[in-house]
C-alpha positions, -999 to 999 in steps of 0.1 A, spaced: 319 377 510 339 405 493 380 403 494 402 425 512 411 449 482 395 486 481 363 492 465 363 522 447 335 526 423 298 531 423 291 500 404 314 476 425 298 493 458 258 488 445 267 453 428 282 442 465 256 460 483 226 452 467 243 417 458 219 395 476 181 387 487 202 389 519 216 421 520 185 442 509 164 423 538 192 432 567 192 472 551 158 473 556 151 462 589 185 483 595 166 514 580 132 507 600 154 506 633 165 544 649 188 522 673 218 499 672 207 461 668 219 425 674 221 395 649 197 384 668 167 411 662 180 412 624 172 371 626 143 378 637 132 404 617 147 390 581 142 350 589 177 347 578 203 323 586 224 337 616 254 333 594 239 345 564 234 378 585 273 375 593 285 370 561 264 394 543 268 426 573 306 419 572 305 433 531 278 458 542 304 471 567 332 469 541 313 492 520 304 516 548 268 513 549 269 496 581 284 503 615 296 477 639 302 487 678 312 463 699 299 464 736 289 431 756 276 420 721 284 431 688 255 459 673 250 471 643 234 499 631 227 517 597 254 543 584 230 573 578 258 593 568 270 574 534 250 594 505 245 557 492 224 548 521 209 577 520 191 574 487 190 534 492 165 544 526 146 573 500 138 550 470 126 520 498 105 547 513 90 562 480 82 525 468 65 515 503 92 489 511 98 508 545 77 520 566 95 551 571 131 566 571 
């Protein structure tokens, strides 16, 4: 888990969001999803640890390439907006590691 301070540069956003086994798992069943999702689906989708999933989407959403809404349970979906994202979804598509974008 990442510290409170601001993260500023492209290095230190890739290093933390590519940082893990973890983390490139959740951001692709995030990508393959075109709704918001639970810990839960991303569990079952990943076979992660539930607080694996925790730990690693609460850096994800530090860096802005996740979004967290809170309604009866907490969801979490993939920030299509962040140019980081973007390209992250292209190359995992152009090297067949999603199944689309």
């Amino acid at each position: 888990m990442i510290d409170d301070r601001k993260i500023t540069t492209s290095k230190e956003i890739i290093e933390i969001g590519l940082g893990s086994i973890g983390k490139v798992k959740i951001m692709k069943a995030l990508a393959e999803e075109d709704k918001k999702t639970t810990i839960y689906t991303l569990h079952k989708k990943t076979y992660l640890k539930r607080e694996d999933i925790k730990r690693n989407l609460e850096d994800l959403i530090k860096i802005g390439w996740v979004h967290e809404s809170k309604l009866v349970n907490k969801m979490y979906n993939i920030n299509r907006d962040n140019e980081y994202v973007n390209r992250l979804i292209a190359f995992f598509s152009d090297v067949g590691y999603i199944d689309h974008q």
